[in-house]
KETI-245294 format. One record per residue (C-alpha): x, z, y. Coordinates in steps of 0.05 Angstrom, whole numbers, plus 5000, padded with zeros to 4 digits. Each point is the difference from the previous one (the first is absolute). Example, Ala and Ser with C-alpha at 12.3 -4.5 7.8 and 13.67 -1.06 7.14 Angstrom:
REM KETI-245294
524651564910 502749875069 
END
This chain:
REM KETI-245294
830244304395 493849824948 496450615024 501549715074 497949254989 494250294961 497250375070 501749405044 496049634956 493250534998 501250015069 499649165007 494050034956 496350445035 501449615071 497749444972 493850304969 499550235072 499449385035 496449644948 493650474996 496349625048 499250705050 501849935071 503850545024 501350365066 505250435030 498650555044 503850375045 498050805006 503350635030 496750474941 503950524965 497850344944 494650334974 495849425049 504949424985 498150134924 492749965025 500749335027 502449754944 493550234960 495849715052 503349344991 499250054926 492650085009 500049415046 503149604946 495750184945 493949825046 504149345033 502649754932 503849425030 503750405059 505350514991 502750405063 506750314993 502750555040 505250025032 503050625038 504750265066 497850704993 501750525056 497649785079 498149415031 507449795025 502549894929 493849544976 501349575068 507249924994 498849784916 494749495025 503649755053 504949864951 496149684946 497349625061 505849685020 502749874932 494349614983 497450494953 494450395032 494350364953 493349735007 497250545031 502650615023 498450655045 501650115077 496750375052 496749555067 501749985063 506949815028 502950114928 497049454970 500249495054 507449764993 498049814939 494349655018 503849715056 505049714956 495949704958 500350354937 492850294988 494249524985 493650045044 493350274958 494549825044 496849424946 501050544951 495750505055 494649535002 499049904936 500450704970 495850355059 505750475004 498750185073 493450304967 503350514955 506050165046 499550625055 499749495056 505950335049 504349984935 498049304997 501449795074 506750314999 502149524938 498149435060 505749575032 498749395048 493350054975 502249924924 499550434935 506750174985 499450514939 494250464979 500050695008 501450464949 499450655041 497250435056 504750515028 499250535049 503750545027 497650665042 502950764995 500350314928 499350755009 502050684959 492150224990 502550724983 505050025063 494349825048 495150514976 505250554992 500549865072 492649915017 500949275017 495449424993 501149274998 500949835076 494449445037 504949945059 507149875022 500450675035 497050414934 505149614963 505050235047 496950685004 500850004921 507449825000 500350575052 497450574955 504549794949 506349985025 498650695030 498650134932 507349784971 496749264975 502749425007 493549555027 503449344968 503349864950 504049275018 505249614969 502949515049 504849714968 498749204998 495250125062 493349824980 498250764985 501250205067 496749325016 493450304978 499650595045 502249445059 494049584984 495950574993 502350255073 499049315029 492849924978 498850775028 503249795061 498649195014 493850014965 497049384960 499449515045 507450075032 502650184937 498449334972 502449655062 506750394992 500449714926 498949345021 505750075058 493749765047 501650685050 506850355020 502950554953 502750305057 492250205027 498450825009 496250014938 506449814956 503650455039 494750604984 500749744931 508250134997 498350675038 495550214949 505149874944 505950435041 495250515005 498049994925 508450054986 500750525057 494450484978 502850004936 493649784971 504049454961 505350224934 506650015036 505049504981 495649514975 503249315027 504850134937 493750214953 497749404951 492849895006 498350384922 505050425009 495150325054 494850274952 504650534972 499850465066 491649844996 499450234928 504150665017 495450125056 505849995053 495549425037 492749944993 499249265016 503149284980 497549385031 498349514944 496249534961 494649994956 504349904946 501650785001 496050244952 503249654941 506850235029 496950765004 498849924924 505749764982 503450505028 496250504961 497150355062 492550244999 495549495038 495650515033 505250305050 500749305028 495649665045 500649435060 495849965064 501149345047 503650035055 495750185062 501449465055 493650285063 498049324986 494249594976 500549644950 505450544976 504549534961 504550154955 506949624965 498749544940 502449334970 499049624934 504049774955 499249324964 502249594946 502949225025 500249464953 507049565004 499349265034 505149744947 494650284948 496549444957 496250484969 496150215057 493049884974 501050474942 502950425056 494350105035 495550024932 503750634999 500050275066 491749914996 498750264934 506050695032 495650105060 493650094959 497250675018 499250094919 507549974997 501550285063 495650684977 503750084937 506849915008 501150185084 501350724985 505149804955 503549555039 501650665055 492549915033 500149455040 494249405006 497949455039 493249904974 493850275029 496050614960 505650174957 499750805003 503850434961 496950614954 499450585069 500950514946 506149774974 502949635061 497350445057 505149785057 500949184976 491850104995 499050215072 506549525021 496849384968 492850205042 504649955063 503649414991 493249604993 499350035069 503849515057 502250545054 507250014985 506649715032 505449704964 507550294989 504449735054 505049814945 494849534985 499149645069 506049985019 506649514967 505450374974 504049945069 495550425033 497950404954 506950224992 500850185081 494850304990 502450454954 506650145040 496050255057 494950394964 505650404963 503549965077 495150455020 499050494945 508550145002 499050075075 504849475019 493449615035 494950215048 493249744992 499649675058 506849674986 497249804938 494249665029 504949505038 503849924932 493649814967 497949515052 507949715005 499249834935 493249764998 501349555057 506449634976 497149854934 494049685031 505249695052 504049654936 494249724968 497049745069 493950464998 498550305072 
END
């Protein structure tokens, strides 16, 4: 009982010591996991030894996305949100912004300049009835990750149109290869390869009209788009069985060489490491769309600060001095490779792919990830009739007129024509 008394009372002391060292201090919200969670943590050390007075404490729902938004929505409602925390843009964010929980930054964007160190589509993403609503933390792209070995074994080169990539799939197959590797389970894997098809078939201009549910999903070019898919599942270019196949568990028939491709992100070659698989038999091209610009899928990701936050001043003291391209260059790789800030390269010999990724994503010819237009609602029909059509239940043109259904009465209930 002494021994107990004697720890509730070190552990009083110190809480009290806490509060009364004159520090502010600030909770965030991350998904890390180790080895890069414990690399947050020593950037945040850093930023307190050079920010004596401000102390940012970590805070962590490790694993995907899903599990950090149903802890903050939580801690939201509650009445106990962290300061700041991690989501990605789009539709994700927007119920939250909607509901009032995340504090607008645009004095803070005016008086850092932050628009002047941010990749500027990154930056106009983060925008929401022409507010600030977070800053972004990352650039993310995805395109077609390739088995360099497989494709020279079989005299193949990265292909510069649709029809060479379909040519490519082609020659492997005949070859006993799996063309793609896919795990569809939760839907946004197979997602990818949808998009992809869409932007091949719609091209830019409609393809952003489609996002915006300004034209009707049931058109000829979404319904090339669903034929392309069925003919991707009936050639057999695609790993059978892979609506049941979670998204990492998809790798394993890549790294055999049982598939020579994987459509993912940028964030690959960290995963490729840590996998213990050698770097140089993996590669990525972007996917050719036969169109100009050729566009390709990306997002950012950005950090939000809490409107119940009274510390939001120090919040953003922190968000500037995190953004810095000095910062940003030394701890990015760490942190799983990604950045928002312009000119921050990694070393090309020891990060050859995240090297030639980050290049890429500097540019603004990409499309965003339909999960990140859309609301959940129809994101989720959209999911039923993408994996519709890949079981063969759906045809394409079908499809189309489920697409458009579904487009139409959600514009219907929230009186937009």
């Amino acid at each position: 009982m002494t021994k107990l008394l004697a720890a509730l009372l070190l552990v009083c002391l110190s809480a009290c010591n806490s509060a009364n060292d004159g520090k502010t201090r600030l909770r965030m919200l991350t998904l890390l996991i180790s080895p890069a969670r414990d690399h947050m943590n020593n950037l945040l050390r850093q930023f307190a030894q050079e920010n004596p007075g401000i102390e940012v404490v970590q805070e962590t729902a490790p694993g995907r996305g899903p599990l950090l938004m149903e802890r903050l929505r939580t801690q939201m409602v509650t009445g106990n949100p962290p300061d700041m925390f991690w989501l990605a843009s789009g539709e994700i964010a927007r119920p939250f912004i909607d509901a009032g929980f995340v504090a607008p930054l645009d004095p803070y964007y005016a008086n850092y300049g932050w628009e002047k160190v941010l990749i500027p589509w990154a930056a106009q993403r983060i925008k929401y009835k022409n507010q600030w609503w977070g800053v972004p933390r990352s650039t993310r792209g995805m395109g077609f990750w390739y088995r360099t070995d497989l494709f020279r074994n079989h005299n193949l080169t990265e292909p510069k149109t649709y029809a060479e990539l379909e040519q490519v799939c082609e020659t492997l197959q005949q070859a006993n290869i799996y063309c793609l590797s896919m795990g569809g389970k939760f839907g946004w894997n197979t997602m990818r390869l949808v998009d992809y098809l869409l932007e091949v078939s719609a091209g830019p201009e409609l393809h952003d009209r489609l996002n915006r549910l300004e034209a009707p999903w049931d058109s000829p070019e979404v319904v090339r788009a669903y034929t392309l898919l069925k003919r991707w599942v009936d050639r057999k270019w695609i790993l059978p069985g892979f609506l049941s196949l979670a998204p990492d568990d998809a790798r394993l028939p890549w790294y055999r060489g049982d598939a020579a491709m994987v459509l993912e992100g940028d964030w690959m070659e960290a995963a490729i490491r840590t996998d213990e698989q050698d770097i140089s038999k993996f590669d990525f091209f972007l996917g050719p769309t036969d169109h100009q610009p050729q566009r390709f899928s990306a997002f950012p990701e950005q950090i939000m600060v809490a409107a119940s936050s009274k510390k939001r001043d120090a919040a953003a003291k922190f968000l500037n001095w995190y953004i810095q391209p000095r910062v940003q260059q030394k701890y990015f790789t760490l942190l799983e490779g990604p950045t928002a800030t312009k000119g921050v390269l990694p070393e090309p010999a020891q990060w050859p792919r995240l090297y030639k990724w980050r290049v890429v994503l500097a540019r603004d010819s990409i499309f965003f990830p339909t999960d990140q237009v859309f609301v959940n609602q129809l994101m989720d029909s959209w999911f039923q009739v993408q994996d519709s059509v890949v079981a063969g239940r759906t045809a394409p043109e079908e499809a189309a007129r489920a697409l458009e259904r579904y487009a139409t009465g959600w514009k219907a209930r929230r009186g937009r024509k």
